[in-house]
PQR file with spaces between the fields and no chain letter, atoms N, CA, C, O and H, PARSE charges and radii, in Angstrom:
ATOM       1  N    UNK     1     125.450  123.735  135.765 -0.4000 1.5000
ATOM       2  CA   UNK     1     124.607  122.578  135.609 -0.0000 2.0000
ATOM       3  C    UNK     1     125.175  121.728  134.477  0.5500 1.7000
ATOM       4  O    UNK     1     125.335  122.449  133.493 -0.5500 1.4000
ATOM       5  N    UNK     2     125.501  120.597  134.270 -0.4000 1.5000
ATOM       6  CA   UNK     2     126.113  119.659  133.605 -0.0000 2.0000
ATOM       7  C    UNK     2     127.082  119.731  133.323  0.5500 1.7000
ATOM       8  O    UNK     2     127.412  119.360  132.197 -0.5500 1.4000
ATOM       9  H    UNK     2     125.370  120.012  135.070  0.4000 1.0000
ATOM      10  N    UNK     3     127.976  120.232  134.197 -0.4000 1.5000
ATOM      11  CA   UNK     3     128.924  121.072  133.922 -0.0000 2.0000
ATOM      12  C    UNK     3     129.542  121.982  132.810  0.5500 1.7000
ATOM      13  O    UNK     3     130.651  122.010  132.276 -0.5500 1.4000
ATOM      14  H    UNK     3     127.707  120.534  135.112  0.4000 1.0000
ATOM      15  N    UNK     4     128.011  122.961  132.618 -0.4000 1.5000
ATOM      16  CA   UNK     4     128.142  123.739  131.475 -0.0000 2.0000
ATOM      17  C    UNK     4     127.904  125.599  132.055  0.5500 1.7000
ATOM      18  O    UNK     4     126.991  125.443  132.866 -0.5500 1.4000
ATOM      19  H    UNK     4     127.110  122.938  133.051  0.4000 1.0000
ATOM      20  N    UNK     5     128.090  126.497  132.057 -0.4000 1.5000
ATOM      21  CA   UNK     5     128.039  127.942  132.850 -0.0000 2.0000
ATOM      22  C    UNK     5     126.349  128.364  131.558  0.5500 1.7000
ATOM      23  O    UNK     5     126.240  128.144  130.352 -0.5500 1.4000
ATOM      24  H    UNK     5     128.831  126.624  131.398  0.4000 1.0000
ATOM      25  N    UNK     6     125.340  129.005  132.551 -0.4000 1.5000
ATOM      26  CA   UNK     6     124.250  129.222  132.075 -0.0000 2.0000
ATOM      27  C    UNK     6     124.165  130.610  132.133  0.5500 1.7000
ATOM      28  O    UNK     6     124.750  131.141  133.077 -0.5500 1.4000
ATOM      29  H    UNK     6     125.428  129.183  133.531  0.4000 1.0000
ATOM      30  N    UNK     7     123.505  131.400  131.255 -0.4000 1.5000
ATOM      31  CA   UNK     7     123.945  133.185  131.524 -0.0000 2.0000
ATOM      32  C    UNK     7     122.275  133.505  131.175  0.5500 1.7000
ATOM      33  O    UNK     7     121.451  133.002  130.412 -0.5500 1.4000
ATOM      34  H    UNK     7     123.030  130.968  130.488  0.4000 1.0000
ATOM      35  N    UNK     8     122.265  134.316  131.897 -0.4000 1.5000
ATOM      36  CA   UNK     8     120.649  135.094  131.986 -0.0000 2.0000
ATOM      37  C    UNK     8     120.666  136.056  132.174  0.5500 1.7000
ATOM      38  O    UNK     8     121.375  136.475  133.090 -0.5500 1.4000
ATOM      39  H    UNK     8     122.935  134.725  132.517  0.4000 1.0000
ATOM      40  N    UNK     9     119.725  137.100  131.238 -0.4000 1.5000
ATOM      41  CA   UNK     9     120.007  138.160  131.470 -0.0000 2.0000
ATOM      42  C    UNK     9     119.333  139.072  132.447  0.5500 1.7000
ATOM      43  O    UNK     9     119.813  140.204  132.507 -0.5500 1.4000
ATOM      44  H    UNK     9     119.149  136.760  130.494  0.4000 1.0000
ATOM      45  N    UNK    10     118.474  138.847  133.104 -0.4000 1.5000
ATOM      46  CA   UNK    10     117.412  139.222  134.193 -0.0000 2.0000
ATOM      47  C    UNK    10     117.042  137.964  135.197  0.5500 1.7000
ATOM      48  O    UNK    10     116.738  136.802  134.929 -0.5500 1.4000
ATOM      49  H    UNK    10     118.084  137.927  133.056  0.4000 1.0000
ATOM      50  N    UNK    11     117.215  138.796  136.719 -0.4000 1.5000
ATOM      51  CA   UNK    11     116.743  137.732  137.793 -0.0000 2.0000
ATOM      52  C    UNK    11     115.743  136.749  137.270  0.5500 1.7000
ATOM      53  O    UNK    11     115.814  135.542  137.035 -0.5500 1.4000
ATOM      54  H    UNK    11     117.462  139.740  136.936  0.4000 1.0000
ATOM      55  N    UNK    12     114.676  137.741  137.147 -0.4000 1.5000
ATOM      56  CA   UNK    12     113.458  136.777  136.675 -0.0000 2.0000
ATOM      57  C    UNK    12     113.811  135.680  135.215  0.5500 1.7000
ATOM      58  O    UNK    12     113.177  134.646  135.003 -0.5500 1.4000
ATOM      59  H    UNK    12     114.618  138.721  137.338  0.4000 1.0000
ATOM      60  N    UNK    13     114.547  136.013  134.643 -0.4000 1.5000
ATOM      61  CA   UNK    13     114.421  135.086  133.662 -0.0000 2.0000
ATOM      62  C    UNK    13     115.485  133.694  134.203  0.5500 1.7000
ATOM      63  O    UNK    13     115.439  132.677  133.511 -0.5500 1.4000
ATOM      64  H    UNK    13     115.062  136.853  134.815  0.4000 1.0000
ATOM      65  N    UNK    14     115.901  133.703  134.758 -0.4000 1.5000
ATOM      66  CA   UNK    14     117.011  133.114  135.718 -0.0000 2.0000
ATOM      67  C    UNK    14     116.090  132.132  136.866  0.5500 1.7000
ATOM      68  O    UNK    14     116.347  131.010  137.304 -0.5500 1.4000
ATOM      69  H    UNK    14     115.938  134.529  135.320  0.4000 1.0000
ATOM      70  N    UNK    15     115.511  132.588  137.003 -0.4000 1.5000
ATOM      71  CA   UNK    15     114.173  132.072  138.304 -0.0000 2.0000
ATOM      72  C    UNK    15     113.403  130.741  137.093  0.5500 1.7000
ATOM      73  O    UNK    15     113.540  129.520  137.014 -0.5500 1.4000
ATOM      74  H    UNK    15     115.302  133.499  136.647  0.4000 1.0000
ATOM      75  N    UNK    16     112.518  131.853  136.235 -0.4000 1.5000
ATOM      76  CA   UNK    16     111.465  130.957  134.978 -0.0000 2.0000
ATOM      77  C    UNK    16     112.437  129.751  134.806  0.5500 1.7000
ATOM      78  O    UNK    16     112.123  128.619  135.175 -0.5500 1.4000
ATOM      79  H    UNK    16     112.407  132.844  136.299  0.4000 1.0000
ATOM      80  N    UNK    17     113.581  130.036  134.254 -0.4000 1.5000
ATOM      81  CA   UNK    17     114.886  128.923  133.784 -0.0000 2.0000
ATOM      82  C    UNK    17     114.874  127.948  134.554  0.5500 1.7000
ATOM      83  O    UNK    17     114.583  126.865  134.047 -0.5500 1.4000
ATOM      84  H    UNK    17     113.837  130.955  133.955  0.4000 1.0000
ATOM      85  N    UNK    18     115.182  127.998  136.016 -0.4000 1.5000
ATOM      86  CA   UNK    18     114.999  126.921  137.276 -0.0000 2.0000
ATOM      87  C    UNK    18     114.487  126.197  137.213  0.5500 1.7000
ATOM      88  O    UNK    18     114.696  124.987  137.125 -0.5500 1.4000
ATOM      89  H    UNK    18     115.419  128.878  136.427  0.4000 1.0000
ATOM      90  N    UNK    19     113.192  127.162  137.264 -0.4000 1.5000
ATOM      91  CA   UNK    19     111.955  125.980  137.539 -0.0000 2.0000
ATOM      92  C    UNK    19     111.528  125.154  136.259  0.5500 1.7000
ATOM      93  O    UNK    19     111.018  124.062  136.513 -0.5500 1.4000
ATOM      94  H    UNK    19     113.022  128.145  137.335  0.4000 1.0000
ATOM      95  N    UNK    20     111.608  125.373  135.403 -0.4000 1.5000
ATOM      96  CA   UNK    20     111.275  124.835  134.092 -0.0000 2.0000
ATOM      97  C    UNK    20     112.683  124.066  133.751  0.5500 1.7000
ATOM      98  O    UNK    20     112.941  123.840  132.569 -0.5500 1.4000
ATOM      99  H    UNK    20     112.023  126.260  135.197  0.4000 1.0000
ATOM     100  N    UNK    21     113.793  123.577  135.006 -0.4000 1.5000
ATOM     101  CA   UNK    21     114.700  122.976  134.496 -0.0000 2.0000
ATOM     102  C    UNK    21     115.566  122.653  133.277  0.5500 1.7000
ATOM     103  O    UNK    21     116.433  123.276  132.664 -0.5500 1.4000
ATOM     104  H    UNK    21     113.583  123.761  135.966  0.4000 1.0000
ATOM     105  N    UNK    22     114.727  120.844  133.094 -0.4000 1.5000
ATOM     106  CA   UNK    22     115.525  119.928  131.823 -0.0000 2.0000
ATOM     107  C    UNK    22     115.073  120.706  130.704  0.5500 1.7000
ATOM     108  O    UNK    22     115.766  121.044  129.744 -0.5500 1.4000
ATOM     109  H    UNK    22     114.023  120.338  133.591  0.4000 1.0000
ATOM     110  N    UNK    23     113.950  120.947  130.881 -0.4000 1.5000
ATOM     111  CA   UNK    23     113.492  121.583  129.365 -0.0000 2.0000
ATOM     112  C    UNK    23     113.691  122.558  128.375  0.5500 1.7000
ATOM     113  O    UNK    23     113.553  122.467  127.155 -0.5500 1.4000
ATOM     114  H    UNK    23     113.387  120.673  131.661  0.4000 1.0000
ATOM     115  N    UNK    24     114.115  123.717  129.235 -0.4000 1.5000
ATOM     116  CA   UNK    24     115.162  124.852  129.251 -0.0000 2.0000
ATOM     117  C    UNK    24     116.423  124.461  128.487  0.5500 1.7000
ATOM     118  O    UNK    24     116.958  124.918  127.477 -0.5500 1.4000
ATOM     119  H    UNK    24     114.227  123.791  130.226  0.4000 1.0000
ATOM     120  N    UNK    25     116.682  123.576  129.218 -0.4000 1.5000
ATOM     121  CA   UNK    25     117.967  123.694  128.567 -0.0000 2.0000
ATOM     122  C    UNK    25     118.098  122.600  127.152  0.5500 1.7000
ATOM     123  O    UNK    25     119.051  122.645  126.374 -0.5500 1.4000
ATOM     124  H    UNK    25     116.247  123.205  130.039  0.4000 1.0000
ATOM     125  N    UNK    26     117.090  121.769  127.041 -0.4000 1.5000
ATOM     126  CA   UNK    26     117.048  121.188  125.776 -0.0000 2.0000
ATOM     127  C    UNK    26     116.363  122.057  124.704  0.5500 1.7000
ATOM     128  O    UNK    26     116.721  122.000  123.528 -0.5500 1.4000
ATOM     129  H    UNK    26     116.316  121.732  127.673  0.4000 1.0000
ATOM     130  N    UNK    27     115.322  122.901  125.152 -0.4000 1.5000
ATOM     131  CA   UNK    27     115.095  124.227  124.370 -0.0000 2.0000
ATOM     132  C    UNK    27     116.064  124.584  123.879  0.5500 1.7000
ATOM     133  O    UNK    27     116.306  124.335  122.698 -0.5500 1.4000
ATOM     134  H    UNK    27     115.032  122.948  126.108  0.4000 1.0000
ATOM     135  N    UNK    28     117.051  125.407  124.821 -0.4000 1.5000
ATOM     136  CA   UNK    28     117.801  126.672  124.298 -0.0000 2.0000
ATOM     137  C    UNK    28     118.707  125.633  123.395  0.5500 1.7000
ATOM     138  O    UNK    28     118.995  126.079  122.285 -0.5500 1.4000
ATOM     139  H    UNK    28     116.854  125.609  125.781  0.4000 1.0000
ATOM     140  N    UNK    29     119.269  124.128  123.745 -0.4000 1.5000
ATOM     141  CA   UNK    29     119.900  123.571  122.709 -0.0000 2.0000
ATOM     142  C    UNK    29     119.585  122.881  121.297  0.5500 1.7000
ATOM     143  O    UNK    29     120.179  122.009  120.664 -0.5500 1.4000
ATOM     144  H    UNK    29     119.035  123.765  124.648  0.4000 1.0000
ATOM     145  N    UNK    30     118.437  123.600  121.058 -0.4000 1.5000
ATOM     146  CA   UNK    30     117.651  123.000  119.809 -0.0000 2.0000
ATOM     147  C    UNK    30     117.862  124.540  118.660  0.5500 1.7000
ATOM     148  O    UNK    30     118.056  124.503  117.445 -0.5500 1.4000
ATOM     149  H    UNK    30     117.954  124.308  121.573  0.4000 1.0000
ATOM     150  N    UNK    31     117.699  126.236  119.868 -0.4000 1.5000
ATOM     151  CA   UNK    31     117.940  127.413  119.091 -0.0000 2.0000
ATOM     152  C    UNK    31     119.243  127.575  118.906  0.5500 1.7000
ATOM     153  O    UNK    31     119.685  128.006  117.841 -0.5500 1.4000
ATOM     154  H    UNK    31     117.541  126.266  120.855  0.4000 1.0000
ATOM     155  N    UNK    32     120.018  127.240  119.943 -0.4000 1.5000
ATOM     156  CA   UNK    32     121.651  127.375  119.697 -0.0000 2.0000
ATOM     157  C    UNK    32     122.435  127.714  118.506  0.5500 1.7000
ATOM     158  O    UNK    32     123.213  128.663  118.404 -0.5500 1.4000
ATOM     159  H    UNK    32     119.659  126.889  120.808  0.4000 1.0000
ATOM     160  N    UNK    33     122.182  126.941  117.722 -0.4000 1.5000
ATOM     161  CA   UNK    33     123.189  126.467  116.149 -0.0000 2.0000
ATOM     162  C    UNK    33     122.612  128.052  115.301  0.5500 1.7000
ATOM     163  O    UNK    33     123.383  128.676  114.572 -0.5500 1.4000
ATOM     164  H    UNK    33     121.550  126.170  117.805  0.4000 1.0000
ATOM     165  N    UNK    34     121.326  128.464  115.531 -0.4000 1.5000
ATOM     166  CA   UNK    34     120.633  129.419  114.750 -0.0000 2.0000
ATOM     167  C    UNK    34     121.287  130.378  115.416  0.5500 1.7000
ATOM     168  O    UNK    34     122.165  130.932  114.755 -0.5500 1.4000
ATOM     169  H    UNK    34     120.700  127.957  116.124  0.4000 1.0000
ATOM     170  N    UNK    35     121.119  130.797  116.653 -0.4000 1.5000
ATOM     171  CA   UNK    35     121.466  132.212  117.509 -0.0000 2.0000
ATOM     172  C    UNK    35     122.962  132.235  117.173  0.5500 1.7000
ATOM     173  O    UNK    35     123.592  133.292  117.193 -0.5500 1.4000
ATOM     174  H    UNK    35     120.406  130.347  117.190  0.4000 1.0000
ATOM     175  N    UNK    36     123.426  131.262  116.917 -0.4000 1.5000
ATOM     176  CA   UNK    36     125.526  131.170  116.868 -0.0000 2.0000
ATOM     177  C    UNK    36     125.253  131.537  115.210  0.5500 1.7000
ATOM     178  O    UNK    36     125.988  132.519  115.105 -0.5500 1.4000
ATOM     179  H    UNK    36     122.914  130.403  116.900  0.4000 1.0000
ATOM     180  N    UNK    37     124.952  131.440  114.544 -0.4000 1.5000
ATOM     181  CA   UNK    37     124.730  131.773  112.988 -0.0000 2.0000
ATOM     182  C    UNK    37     124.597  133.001  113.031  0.5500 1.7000
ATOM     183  O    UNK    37     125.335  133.825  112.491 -0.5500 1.4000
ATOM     184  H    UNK    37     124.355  130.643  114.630  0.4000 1.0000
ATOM     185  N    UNK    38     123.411  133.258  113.837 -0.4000 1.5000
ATOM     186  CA   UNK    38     122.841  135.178  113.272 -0.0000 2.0000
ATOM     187  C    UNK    38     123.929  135.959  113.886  0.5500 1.7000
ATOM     188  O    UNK    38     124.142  137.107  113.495 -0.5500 1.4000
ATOM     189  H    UNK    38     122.811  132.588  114.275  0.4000 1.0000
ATOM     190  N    UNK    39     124.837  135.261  115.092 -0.4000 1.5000
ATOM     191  CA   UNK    39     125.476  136.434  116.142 -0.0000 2.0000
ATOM     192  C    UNK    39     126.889  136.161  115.438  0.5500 1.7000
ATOM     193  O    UNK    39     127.528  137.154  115.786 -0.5500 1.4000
ATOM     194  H    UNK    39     124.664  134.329  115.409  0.4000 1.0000
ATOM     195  N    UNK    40     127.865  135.267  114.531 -0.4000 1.5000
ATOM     196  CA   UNK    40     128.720  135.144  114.383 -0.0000 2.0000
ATOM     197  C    UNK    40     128.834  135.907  112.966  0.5500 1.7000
ATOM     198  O    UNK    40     128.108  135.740  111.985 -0.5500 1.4000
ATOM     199  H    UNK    40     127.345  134.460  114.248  0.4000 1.0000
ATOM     200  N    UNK    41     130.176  136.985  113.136 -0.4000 1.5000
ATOM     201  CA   UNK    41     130.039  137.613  111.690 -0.0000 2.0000
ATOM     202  C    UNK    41     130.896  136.712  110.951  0.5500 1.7000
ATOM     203  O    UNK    41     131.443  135.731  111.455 -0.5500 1.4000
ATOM     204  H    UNK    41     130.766  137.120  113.932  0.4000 1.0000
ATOM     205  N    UNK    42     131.053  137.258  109.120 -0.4000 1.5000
ATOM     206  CA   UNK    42     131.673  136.764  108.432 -0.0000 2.0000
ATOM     207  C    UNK    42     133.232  137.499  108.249  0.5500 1.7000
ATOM     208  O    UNK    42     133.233  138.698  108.526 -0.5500 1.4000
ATOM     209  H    UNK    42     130.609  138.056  108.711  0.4000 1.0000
ATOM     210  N    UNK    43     134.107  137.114  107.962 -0.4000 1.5000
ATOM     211  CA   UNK    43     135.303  137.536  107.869 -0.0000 2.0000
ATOM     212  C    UNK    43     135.032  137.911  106.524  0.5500 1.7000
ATOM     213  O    UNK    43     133.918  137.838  106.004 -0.5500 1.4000
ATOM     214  H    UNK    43     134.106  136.139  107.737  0.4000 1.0000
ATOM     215  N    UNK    44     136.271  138.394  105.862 -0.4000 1.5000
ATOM     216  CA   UNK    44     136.395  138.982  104.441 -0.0000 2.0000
ATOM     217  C    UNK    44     136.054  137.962  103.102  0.5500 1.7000
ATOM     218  O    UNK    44     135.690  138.271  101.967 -0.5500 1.4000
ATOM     219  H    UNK    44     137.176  138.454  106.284  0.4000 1.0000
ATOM     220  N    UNK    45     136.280  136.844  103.609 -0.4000 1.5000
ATOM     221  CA   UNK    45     135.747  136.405  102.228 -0.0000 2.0000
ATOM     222  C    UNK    45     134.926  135.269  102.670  0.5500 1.7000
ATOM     223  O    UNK    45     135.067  134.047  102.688 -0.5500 1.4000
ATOM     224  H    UNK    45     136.576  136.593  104.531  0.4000 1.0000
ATOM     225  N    UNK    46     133.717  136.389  103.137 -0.4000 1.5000
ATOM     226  CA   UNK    46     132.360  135.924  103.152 -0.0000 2.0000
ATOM     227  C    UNK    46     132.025  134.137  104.212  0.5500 1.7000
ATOM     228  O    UNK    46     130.966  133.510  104.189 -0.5500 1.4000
ATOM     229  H    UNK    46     133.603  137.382  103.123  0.4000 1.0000
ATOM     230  N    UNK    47     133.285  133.755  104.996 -0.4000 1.5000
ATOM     231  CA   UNK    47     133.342  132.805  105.855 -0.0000 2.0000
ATOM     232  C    UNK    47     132.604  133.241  107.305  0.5500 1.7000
ATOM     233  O    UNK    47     132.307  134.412  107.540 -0.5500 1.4000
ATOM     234  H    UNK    47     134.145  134.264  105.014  0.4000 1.0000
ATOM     235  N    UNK    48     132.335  132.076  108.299 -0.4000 1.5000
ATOM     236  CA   UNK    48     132.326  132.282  109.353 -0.0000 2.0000
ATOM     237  C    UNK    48     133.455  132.545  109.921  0.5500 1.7000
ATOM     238  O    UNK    48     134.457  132.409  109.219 -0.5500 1.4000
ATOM     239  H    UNK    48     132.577  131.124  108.108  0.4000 1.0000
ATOM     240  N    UNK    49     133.606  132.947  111.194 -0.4000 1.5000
ATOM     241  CA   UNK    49     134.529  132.713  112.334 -0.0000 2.0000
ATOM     242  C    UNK    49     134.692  131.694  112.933  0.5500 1.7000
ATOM     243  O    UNK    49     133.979  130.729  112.658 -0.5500 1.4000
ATOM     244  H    UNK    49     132.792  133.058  111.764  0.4000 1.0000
ATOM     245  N    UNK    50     135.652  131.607  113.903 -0.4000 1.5000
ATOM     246  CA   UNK    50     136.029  130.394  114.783 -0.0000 2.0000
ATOM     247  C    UNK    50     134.727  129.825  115.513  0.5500 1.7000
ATOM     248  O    UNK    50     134.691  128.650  115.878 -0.5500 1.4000
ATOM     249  H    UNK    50     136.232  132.391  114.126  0.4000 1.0000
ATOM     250  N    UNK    51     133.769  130.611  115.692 -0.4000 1.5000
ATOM     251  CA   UNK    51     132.630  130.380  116.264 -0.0000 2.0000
ATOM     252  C    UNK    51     131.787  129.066  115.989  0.5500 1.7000
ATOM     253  O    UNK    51     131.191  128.342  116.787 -0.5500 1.4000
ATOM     254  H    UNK    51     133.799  131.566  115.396  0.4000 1.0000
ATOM     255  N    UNK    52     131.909  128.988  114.742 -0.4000 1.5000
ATOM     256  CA   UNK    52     131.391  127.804  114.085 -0.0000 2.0000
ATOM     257  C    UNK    52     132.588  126.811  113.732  0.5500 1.7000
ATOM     258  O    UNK    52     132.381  125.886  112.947 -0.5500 1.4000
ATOM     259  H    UNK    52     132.393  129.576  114.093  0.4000 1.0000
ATOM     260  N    UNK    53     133.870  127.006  114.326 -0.4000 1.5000
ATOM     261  CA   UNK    53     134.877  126.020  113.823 -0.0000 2.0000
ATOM     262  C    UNK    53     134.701  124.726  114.658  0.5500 1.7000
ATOM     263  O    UNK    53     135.418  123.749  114.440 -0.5500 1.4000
ATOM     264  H    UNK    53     134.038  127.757  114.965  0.4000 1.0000
């Protein structure tokens, strides 16, 4: 969809996602920047990764 790949981890949550479309996905792009923070570790001197480059 916008030509972007969407990943879900259960049918059903994949289904909810659908139907609740545009919103979904302006949701999940409002948590994004936070979930890429908590999930990206720090290298040795205390930096992010490429993740945030």
């Amino acid at each position: 969809m916008n030509d972007k790949l969407y990943l879900n981890l259960t049918h059903g949550i994949n289904s909810a996602w659908i139907n609740i479309g545009q919103r979904g996905i302006t949701s999940g792009d409002r948590y994004w920047p936070g979930i890429v923070k908590k999930l990206t570790p720090k290298d040795k001197d205390g930096k992010r990764s490429y993740w945030n480059d």
